[in-house]
py3Dmol code that shows the C-alpha trace and the ligand (Angstrom):
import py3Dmol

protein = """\
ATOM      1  CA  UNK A   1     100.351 156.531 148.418  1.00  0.00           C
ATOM      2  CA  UNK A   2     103.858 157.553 148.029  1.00  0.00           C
ATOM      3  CA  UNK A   3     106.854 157.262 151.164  1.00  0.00           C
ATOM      4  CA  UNK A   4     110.200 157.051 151.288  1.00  0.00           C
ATOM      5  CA  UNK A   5     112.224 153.481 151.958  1.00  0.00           C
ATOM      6  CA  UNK A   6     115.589 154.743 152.629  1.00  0.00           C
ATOM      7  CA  UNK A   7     115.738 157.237 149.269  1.00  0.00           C
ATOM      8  CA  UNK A   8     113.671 155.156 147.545  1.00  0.00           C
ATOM      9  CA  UNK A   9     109.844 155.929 146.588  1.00  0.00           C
ATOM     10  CA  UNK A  10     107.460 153.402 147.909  1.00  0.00           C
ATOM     11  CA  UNK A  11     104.253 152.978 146.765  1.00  0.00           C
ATOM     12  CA  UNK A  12     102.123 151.702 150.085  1.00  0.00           C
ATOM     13  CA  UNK A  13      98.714 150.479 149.239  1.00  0.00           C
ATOM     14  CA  UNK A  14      97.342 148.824 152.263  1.00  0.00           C
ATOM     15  CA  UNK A  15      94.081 146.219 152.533  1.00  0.00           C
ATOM     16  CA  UNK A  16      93.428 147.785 155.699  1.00  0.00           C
ATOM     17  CA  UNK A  17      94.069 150.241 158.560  1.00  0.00           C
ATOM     18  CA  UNK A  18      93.706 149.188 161.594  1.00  0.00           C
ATOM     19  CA  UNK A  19      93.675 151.284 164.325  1.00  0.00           C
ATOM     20  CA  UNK A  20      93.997 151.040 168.444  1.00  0.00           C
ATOM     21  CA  UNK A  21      92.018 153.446 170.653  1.00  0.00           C
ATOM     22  CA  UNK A  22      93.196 154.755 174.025  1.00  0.00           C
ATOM     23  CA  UNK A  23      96.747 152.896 173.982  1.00  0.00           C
ATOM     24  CA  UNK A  24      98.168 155.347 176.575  1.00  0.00           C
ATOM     25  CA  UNK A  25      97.652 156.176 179.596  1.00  0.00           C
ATOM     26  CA  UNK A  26      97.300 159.540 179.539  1.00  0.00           C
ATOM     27  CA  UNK A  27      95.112 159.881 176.750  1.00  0.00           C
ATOM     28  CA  UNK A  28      92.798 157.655 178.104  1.00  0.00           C
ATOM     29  CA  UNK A  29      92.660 160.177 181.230  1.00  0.00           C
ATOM     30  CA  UNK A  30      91.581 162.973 179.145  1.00  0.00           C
ATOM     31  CA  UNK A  31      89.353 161.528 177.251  1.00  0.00           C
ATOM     32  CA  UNK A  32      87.622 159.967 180.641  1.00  0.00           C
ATOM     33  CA  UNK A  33      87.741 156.443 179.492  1.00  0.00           C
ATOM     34  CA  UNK A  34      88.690 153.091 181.568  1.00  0.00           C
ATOM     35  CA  UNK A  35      92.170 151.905 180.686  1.00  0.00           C
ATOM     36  CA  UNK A  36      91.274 148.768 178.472  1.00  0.00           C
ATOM     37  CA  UNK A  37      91.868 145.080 179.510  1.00  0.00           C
ATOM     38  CA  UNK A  38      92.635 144.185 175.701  1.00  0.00           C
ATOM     39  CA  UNK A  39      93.678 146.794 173.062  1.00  0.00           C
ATOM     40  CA  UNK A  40      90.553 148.250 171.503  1.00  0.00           C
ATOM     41  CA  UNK A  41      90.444 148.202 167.854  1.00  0.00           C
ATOM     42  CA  UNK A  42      88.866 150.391 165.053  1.00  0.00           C
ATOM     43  CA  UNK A  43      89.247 150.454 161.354  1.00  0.00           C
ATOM     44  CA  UNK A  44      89.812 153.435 158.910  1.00  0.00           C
ATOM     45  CA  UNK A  45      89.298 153.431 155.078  1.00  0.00           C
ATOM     46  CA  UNK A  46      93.000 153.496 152.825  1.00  0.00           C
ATOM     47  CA  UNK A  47      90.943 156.243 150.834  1.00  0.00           C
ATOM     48  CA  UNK A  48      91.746 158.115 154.383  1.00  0.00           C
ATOM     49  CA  UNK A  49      95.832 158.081 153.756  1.00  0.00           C
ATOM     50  CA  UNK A  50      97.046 161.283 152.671  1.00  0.00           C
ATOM     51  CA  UNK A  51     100.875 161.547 151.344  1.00  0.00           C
ATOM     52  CA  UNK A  52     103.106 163.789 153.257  1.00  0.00           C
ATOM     53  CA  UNK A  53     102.804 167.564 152.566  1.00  0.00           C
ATOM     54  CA  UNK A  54      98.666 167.338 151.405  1.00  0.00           C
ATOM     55  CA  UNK A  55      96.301 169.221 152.883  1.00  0.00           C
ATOM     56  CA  UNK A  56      93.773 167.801 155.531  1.00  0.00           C
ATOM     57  CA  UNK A  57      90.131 168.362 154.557  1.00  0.00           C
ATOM     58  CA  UNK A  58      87.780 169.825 157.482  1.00  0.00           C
ATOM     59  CA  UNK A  59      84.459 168.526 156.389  1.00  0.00           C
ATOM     60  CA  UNK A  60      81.530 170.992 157.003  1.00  0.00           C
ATOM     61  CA  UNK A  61      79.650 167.962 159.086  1.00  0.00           C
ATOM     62  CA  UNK A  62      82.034 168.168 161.805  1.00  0.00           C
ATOM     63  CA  UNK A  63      82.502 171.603 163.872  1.00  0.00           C
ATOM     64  CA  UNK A  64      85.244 169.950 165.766  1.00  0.00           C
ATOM     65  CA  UNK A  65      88.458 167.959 164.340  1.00  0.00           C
ATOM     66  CA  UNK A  66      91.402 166.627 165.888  1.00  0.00           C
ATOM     67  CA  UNK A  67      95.106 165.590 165.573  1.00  0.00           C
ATOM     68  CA  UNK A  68      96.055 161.828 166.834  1.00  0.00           C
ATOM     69  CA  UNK A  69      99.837 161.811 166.320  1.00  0.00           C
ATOM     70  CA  UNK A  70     100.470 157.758 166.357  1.00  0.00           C
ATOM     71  CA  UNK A  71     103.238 155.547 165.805  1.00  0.00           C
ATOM     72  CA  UNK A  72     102.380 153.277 162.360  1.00  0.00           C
ATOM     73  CA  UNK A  73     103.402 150.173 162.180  1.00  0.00           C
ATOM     74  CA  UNK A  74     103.367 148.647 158.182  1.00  0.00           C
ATOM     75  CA  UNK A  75     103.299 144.957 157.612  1.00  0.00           C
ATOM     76  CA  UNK A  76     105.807 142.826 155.729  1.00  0.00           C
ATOM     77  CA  UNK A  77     103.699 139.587 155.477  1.00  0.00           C
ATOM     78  CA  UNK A  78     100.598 138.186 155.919  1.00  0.00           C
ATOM     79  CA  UNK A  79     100.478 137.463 159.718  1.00  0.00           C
ATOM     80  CA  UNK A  80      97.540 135.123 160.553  1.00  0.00           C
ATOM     81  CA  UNK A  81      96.818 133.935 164.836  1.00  0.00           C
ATOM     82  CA  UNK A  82     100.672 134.908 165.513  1.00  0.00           C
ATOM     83  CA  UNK A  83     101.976 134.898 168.565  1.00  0.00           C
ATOM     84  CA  UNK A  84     103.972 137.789 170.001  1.00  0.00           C
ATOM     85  CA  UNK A  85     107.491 136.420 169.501  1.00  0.00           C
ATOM     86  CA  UNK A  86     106.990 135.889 165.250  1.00  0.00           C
ATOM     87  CA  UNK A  87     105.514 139.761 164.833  1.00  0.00           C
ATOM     88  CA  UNK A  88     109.212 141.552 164.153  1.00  0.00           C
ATOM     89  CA  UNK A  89     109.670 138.882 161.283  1.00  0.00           C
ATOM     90  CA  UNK A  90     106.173 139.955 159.869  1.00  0.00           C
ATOM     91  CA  UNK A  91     107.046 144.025 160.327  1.00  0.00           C
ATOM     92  CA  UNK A  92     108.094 145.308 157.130  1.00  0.00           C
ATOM     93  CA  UNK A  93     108.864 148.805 159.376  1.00  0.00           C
ATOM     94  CA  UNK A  94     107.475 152.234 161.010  1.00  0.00           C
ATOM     95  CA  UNK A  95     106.265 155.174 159.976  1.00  0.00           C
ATOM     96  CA  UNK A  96     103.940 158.252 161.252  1.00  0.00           C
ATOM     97  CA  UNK A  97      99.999 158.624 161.132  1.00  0.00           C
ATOM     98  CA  UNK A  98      97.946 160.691 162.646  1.00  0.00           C
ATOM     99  CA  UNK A  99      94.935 159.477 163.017  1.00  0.00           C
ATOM    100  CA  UNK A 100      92.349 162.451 162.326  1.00  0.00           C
ATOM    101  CA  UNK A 101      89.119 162.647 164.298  1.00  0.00           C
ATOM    102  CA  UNK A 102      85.982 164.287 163.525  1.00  0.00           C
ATOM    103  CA  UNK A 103      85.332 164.458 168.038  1.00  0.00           C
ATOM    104  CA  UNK A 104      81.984 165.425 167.702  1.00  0.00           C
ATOM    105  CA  UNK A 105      80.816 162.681 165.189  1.00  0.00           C
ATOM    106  CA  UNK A 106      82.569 160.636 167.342  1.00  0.00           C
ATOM    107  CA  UNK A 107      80.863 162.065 170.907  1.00  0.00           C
ATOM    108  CA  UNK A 108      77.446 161.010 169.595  1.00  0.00           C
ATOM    109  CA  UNK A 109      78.529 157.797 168.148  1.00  0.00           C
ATOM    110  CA  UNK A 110      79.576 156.711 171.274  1.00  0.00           C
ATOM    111  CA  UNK A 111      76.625 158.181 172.956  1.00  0.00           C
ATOM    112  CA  UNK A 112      74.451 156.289 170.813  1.00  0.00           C
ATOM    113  CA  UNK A 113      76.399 152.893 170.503  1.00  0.00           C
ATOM    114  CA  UNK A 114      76.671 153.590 166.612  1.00  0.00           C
ATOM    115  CA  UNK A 115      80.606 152.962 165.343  1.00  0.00           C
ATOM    116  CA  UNK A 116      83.076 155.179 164.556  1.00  0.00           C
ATOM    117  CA  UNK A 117      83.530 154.819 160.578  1.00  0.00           C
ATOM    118  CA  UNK A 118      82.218 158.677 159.820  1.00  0.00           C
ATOM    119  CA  UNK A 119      84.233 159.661 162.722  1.00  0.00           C
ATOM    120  CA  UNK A 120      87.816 158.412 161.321  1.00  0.00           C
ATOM    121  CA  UNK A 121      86.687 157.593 158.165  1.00  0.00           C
ATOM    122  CA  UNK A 122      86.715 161.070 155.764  1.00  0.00           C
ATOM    123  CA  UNK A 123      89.018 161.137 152.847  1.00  0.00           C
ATOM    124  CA  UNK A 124      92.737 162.563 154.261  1.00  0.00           C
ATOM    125  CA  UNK A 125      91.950 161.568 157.999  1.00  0.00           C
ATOM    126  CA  UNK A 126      94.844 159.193 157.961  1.00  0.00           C
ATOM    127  CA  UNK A 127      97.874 161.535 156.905  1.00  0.00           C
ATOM    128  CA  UNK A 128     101.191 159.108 156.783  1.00  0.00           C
ATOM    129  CA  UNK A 129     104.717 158.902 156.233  1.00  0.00           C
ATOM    130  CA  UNK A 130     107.596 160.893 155.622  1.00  0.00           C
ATOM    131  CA  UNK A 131     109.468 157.535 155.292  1.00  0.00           C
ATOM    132  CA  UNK A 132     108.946 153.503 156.837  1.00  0.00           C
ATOM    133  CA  UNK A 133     112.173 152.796 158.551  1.00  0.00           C
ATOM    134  CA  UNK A 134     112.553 149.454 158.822  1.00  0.00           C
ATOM    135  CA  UNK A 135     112.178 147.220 161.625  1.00  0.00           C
ATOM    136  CA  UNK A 136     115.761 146.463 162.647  1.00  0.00           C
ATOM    137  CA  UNK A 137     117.009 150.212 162.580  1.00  0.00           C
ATOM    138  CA  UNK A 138     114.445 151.459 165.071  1.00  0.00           C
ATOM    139  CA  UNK A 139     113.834 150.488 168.988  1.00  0.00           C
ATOM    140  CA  UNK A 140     110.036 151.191 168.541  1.00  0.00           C
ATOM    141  CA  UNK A 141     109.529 151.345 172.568  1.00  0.00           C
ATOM    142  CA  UNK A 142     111.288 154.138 173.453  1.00  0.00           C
ATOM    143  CA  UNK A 143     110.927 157.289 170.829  1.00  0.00           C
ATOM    144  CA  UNK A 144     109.924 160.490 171.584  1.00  0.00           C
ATOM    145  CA  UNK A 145     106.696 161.310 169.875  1.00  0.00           C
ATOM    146  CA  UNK A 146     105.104 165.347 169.451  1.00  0.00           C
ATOM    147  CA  UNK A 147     102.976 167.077 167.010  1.00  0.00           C
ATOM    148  CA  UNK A 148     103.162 170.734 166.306  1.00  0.00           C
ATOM    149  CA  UNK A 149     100.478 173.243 164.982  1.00  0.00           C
ATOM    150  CA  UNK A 150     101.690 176.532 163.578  1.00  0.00           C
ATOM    151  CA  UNK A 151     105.004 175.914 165.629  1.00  0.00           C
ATOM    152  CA  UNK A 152     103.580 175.110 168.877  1.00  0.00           C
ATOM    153  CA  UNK A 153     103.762 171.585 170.823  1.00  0.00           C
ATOM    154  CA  UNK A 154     100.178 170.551 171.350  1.00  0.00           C
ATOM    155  CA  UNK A 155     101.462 167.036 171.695  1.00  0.00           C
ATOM    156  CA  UNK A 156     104.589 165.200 173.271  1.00  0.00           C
ATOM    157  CA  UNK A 157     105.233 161.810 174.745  1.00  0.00           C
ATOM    158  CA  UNK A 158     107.029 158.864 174.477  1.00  0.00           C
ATOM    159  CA  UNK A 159     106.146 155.500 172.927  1.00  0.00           C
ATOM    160  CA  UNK A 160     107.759 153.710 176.356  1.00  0.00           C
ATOM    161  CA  UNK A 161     104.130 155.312 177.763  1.00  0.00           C
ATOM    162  CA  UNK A 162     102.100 152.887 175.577  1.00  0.00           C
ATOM    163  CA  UNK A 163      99.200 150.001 177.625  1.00  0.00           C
ATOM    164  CA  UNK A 164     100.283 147.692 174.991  1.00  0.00           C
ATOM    165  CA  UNK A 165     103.671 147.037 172.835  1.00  0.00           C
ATOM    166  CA  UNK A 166     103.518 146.826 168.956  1.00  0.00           C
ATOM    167  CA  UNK A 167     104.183 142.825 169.501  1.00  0.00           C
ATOM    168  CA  UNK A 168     101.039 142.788 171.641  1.00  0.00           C
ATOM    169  CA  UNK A 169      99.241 144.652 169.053  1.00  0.00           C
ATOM    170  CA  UNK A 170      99.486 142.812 166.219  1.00  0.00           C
ATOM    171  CA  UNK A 171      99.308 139.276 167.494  1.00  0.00           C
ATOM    172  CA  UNK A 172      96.394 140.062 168.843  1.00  0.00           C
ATOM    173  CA  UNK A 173      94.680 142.017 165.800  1.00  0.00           C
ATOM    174  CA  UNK A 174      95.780 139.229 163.762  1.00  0.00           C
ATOM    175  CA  UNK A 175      93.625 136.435 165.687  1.00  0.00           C
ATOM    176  CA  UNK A 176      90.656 138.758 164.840  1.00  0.00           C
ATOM    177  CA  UNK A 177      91.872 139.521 161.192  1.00  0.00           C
ATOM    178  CA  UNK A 178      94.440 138.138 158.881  1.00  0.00           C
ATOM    179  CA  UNK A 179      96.889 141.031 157.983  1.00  0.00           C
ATOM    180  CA  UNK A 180      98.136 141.245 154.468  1.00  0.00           C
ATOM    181  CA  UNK A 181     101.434 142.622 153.068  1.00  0.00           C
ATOM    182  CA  UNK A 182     101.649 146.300 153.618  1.00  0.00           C
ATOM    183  CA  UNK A 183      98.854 146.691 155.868  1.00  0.00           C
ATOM    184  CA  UNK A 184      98.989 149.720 158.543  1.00  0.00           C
ATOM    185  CA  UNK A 185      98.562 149.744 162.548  1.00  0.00           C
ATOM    186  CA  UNK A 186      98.396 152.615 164.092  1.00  0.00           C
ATOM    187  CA  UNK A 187      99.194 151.867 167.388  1.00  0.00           C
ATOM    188  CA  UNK A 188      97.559 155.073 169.862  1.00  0.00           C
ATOM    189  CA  UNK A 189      98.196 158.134 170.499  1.00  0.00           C
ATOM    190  CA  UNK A 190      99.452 160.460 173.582  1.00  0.00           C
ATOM    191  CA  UNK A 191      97.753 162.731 175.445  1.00  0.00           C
ATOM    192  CA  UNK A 192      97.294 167.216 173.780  1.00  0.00           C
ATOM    193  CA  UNK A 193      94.917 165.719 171.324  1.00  0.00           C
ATOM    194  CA  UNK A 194      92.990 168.909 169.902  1.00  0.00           C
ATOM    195  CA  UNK A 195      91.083 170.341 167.058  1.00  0.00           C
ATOM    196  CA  UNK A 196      92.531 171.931 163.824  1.00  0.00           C
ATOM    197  CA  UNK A 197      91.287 174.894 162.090  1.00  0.00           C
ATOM    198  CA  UNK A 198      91.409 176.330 158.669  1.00  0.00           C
ATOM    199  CA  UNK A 199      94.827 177.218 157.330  1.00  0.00           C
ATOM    200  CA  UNK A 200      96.973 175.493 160.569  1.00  0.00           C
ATOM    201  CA  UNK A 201     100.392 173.966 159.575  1.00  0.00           C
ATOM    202  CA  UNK A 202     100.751 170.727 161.343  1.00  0.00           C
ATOM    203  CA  UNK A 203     104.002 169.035 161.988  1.00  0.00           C
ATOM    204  CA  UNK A 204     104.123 165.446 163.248  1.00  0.00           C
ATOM    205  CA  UNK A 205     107.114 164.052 164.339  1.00  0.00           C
ATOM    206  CA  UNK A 206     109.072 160.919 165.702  1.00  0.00           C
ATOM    207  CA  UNK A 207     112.408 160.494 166.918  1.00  0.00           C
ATOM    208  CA  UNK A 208     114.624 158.584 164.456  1.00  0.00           C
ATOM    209  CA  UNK A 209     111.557 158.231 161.594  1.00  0.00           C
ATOM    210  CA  UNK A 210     111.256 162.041 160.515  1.00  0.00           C
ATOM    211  CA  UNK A 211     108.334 164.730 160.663  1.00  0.00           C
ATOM    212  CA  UNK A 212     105.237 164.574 158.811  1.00  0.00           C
ATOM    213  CA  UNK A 213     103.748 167.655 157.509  1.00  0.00           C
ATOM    214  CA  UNK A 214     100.147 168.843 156.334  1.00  0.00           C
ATOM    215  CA  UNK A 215      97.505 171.609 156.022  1.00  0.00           C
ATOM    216  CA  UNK A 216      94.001 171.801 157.372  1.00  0.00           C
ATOM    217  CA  UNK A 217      91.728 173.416 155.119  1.00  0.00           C
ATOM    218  CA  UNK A 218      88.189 173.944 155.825  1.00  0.00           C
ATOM    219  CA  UNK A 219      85.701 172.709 152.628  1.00  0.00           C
ATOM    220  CA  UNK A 220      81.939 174.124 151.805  1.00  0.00           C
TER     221      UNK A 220
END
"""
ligand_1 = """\
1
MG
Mg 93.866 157.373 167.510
"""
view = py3Dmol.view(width=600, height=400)
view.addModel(protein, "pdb")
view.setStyle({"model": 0}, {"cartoon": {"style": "trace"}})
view.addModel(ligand_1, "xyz")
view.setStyle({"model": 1}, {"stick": {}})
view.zoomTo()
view.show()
């Protein structure tokens, strides 16, 4: 999976993804969920990442899928039971993911207590980049964060709106889970989460990390 560092190609081939659920506020609102006590965590495939400018696949087993724009944050070192204060040193840097949802596989899942995996899990449900800035360039709790479909704003927020920061985040994923070099955390999304359809143009963006674009494209 190629990105940019600074000019430079960057071939990013995480272990994992992890993921948070319902990390703000707002979000958590529309989706009529309790705001969680500890950040809620989820896993997608990397056979979900999809380079900048490819083409999102609506599977025919969903009738409903939706855009997560989310701040990504991409390991520099293995980070094993840190504590919130040694995370920077482990951050290699940030980037964009949006963090496709199939929201119907997902409404019966949770319905029936089953997991999420087919939910988040298809092949290019994890579109990333344009670029990883890295960690000391960027003041990750305050950056204006939208998505765009066909030119429109369906979503827009700020990361200063997030339950928990990125340093809360990854200590605590990494008493679960040792992260490896190069994993990915995508840390939440805002509230405008909504579905795509065949042949939409969508435009994810950041302040001070760049846009991200993609196609949706229905498959039979
Ligand atoms: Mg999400």
């Amino acid at each position: 999976m190629i990105l940019l560092v600074g000019d430079r190609p960057f071939d990013l081939r995480p272990t994992k993804i992890v993921a948070v659920a319902r990390n703000y506020k707002a979000h958590a609102e529309e989706m009529n969920v309790d705001l969680p006590k500890e950040p809620s965590l989820f896993l997608k495939p990397p056979s979900s990442l999809l380079a900048n400018g490819g083409e999102v696949l609506l599977h025919q087993s969903s009738a409903r899928i939706d855009h997560e724009v989310e701040l990504a944050v991409v390991m520099k070192s293995r980070a094993k039971r840190i504590t919130t204060e040694y995370v920077k040193e482990n951050v290699l840097g940030y980037t964009i993911l949006v963090d496709i949802t199939a929201r119907d596989i997902q409404a019966e899942a949770k319905k029936s207590g089953m997991p999420w995996t087919v939910a988040k899990g298809y092949d290019t449900f994890a579109p990333i980049g344009p670029r990883i800035v890295p960690v000391d360039e960027i003041d990750e709790k305050n950056l204006d964060i939208w998505l765009k479909i066909n030119g429109v704003y369906k979503q827009r927020g700020n990361t200063n709106q997030m339950i928990f920061t990125v340093e809360e985040i990854v200590s605590h994923i990494s008493h679960i889970m040792t992260l490896e070099p190069l994993d990915v955390i995508a840390t939440g999304t805002p509230s405008g989460v909504g579905p795509m359809h065949d042949g939409d143009t969508i435009e994810a963006g950041i302040e001070n990390i760049g846009t991200l674009r993609f196609k949706a494209a229905r498959i039979h």
